[in-house]
FIVOGU-969355 format. One record per residue (C-alpha): residue in one letter; x, y, z. Coordinates in Angstrom, 3 decimals, always signed. Layout:
REM residues N
- A;X;Y;Z
...
This chain:
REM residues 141
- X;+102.647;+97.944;+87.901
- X;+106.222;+96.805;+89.533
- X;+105.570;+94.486;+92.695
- X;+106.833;+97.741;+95.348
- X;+104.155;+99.534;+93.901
- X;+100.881;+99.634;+95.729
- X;+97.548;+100.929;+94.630
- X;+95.654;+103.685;+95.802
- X;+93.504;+102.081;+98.867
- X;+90.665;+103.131;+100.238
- X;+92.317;+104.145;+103.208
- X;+94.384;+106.395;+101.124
- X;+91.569;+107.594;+99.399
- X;+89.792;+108.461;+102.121
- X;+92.923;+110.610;+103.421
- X;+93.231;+112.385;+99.755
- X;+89.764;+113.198;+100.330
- X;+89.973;+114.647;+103.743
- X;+93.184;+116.570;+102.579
- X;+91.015;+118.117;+99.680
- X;+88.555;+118.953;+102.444
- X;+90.787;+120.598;+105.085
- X;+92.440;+122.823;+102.124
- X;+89.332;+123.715;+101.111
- X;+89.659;+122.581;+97.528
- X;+87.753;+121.258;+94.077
- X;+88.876;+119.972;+91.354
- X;+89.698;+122.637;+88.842
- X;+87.828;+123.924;+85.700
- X;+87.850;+122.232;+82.839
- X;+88.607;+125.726;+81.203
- X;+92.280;+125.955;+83.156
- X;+93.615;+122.965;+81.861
- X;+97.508;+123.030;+80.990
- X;+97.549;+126.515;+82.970
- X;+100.788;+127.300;+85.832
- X;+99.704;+126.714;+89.312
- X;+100.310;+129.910;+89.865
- X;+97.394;+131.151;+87.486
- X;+95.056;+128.447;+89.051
- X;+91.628;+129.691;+90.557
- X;+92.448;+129.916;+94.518
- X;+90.479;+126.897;+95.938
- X;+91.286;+123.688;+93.464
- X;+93.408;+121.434;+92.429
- X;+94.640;+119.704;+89.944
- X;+97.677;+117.004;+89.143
- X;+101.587;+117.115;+87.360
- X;+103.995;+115.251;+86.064
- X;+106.374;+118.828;+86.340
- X;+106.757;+119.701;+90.063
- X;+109.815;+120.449;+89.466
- X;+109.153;+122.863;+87.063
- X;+109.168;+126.849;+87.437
- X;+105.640;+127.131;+86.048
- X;+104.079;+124.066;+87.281
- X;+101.417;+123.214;+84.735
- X;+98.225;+121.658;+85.855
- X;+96.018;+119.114;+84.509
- X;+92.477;+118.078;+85.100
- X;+92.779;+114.495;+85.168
- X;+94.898;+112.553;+87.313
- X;+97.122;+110.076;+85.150
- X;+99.613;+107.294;+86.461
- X;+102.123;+108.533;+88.319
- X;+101.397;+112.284;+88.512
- X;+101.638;+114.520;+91.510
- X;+98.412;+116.082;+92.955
- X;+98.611;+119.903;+93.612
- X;+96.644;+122.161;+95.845
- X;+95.826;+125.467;+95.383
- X;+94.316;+126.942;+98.438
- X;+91.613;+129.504;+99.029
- X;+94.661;+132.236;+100.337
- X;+96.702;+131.476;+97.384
- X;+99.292;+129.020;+99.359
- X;+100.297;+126.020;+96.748
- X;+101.153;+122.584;+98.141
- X;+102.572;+119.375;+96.440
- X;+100.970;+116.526;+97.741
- X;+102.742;+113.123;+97.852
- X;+103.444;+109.563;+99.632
- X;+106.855;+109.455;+101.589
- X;+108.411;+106.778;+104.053
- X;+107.769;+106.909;+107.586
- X;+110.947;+108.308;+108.526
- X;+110.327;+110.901;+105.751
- X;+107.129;+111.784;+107.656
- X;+108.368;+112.439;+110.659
- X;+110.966;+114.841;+109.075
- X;+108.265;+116.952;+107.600
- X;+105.948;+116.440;+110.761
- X;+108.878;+118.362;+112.529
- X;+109.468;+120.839;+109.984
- X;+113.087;+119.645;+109.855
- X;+115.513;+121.979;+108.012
- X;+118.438;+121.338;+105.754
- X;+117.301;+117.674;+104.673
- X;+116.110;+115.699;+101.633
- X;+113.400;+113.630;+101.332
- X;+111.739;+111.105;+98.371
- X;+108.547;+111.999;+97.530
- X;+106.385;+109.804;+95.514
- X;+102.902;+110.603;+93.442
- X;+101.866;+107.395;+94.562
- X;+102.295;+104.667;+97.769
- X;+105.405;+103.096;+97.036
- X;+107.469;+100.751;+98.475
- X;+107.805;+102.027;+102.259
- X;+106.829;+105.091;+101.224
- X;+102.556;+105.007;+102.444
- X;+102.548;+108.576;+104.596
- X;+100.670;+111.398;+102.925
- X;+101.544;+114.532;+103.097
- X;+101.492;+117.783;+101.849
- X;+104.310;+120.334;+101.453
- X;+103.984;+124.032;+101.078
- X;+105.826;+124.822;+97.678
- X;+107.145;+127.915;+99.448
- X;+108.856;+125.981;+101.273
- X;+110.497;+123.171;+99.425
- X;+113.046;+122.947;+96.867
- X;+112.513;+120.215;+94.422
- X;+114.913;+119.069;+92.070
- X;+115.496;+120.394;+89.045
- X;+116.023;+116.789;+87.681
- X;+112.467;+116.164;+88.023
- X;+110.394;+112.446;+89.002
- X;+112.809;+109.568;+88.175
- X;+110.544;+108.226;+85.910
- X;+111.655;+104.504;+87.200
- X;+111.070;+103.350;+90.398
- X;+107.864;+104.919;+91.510
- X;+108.187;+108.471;+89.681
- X;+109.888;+109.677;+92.741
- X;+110.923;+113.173;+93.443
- X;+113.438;+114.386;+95.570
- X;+112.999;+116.852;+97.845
- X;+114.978;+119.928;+99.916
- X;+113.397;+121.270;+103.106
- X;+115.734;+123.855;+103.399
């Protein structure tokens, strides 16, 4: 673990949880492992290393670095993620026409959870960095 990394915290655990909660999800079968989000039972979740990717696949266990998705009970899909406090407020007021960094993990300055409707994000097709926190970047177009 690189020093600007920080650990999940209770705190942050506590949010993931009450996230989870709000969207009304579970952690996915054990059955729909490696499946797209978009074939995902409505009402779980599940983690990636691809958000980036056109069929998202989805995983039952959470592994270093990998980005927690939500598939709600209406069908809407989310990528959840840690981004800066300036980054929050962005997203906070739906701002359009802007990129953002969006980490699977705290990072750095980047401690604000959030979650982002995939229907309304572009990420890019580069993918996580794979150095410096796994970062993604991020179009709210």
């Amino acid at each position: 673990m690189s020093s600007s990394t920080q650990p999940i915290s209770i705190n942050t655990d506590k949010e993931l949880k009450d996230l989870r909660a709000a969207h009304q999800v579970r952690l996915m079968d054990e059955s729909e492992e490696g499946v797209a989000l978009h074939r995902l039972s409505r009402g779980a979740y599940g983690f990636t290393y691809a958000p980036h990717a056109d069929d998202i696949p989805v995983f039952l266990k959470q592994n270093f670095q990998s980005f927690e998705v939500h598939k709600l009970p209406d069908g809407a899909e989310h990528l959840v993620g840690f981004v800066s406090a300036e980054h929050a407020g962005l997203v906070e007021q739906r701002s359009h026409n802007v990129e953002i960094t969006l980490y699977p993990e705290p990072h750095a300055n980047a401690d604000r959870l959030v979650s982002l409707l995939l229907d309304e994000i572009v990420p890019s097709k580069k993918g996580p960095s794979r150095a410096d926190g796994n970062y993604l970047g991020v179009h709210l177009p």
